[in-house]
C-alpha positions as CSV (number, residue, x, y, z in Angstrom):
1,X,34.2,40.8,140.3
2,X,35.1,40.8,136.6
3,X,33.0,39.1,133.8
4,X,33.7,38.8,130.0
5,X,30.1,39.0,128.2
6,X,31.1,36.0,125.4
7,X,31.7,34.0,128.5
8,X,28.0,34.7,129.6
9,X,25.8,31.8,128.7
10,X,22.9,32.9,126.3
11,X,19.3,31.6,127.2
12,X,16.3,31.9,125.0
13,X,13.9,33.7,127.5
14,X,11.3,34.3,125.0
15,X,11.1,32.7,121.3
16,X,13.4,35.3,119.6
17,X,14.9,36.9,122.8
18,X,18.6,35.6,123.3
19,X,19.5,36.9,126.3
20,X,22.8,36.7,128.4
21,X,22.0,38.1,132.4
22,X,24.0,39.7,135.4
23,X,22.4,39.6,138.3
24,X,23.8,41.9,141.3
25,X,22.6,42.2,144.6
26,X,19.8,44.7,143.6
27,X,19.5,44.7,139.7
28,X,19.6,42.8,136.7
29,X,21.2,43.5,133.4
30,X,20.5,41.6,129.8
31,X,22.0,42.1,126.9
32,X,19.6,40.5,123.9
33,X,20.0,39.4,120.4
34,X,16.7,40.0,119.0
35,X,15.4,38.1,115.6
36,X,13.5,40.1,113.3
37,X,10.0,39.9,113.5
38,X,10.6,38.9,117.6
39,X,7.7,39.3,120.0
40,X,6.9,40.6,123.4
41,X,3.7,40.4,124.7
42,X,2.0,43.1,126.7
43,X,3.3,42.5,130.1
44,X,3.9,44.2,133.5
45,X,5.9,43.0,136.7
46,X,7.2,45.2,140.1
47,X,10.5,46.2,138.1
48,X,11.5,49.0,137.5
49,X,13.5,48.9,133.7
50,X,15.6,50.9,131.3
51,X,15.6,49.4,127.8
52,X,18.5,51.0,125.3
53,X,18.8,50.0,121.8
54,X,22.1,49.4,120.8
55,X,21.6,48.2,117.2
56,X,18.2,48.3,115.0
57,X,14.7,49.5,114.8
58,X,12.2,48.2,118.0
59,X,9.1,48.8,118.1
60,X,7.9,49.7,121.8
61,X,4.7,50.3,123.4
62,X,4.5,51.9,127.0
63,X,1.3,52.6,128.9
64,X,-0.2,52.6,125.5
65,X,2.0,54.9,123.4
66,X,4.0,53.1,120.8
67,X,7.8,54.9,119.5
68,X,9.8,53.5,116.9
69,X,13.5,53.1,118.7
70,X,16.7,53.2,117.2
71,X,20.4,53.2,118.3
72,X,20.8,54.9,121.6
73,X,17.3,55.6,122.3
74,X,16.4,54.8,125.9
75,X,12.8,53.9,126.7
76,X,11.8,54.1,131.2
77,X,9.2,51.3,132.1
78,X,8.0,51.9,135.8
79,X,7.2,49.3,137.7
80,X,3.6,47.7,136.7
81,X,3.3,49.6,133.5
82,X,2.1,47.3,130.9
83,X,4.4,47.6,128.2
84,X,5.0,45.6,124.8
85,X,7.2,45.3,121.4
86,X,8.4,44.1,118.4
87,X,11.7,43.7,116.4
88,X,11.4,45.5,113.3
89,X,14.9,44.8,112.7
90,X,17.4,42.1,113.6
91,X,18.0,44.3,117.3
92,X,20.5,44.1,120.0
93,X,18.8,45.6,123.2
94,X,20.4,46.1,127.2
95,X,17.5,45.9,129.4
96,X,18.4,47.0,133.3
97,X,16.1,45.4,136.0
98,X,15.5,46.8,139.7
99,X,15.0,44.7,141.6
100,X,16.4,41.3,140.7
101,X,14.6,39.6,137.4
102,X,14.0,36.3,139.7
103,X,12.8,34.5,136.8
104,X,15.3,35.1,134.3
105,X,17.9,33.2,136.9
């Protein structure tokens, strides 16, 4: 199967957090357009995820330890780890999910 990403609706998961999802079999992959100033709320769920920034500054807290992330910095979330952030920056973000993200279907 082939997709084209601009033919991927976008969904606003979150207030600030425009989001376009694959889902697979076993995983789920977002690619987000982040406004500035964008929350997430400290969280946790049974997914495991990789977060990559691929454009701006994101603020991210893991487990209780906050980084600053930039381009190409890569951030592991394991599953149940209460995790947070912030878009310091207009951001562009690829989150991958395993297992499925049910509720971002």
């Amino acid at each position: 199967m082939n997709l084209v990403l601009t033919d991927i609706e976008t969904k606003e998961i979150m207030p600030g957090f425009h989001g376009k999802m694959i889902h697979t079999e076993n995983m789920t992959l977002a690619y987000w357009e982040v406004e500035e100033g964008a929350i997430v709320p400290e969280h946790s769920h049974k997914n495991e995820q990789i977060m990559q920034v691929l454009e701006g500054t994101f603020e991210f807290t893991v487990n209780g330890l906050t980084k600053l992330c930039k381009p190409d910095d890569l951030v592991i979330i394991p599953p149940f780890a209460p995790h947070s952030g912030k878009a310091l920056t207009p951001c562009k973000l690829m989150d991958i999910f395993s297992p499925v993200r049910e509720e971002y279907k």
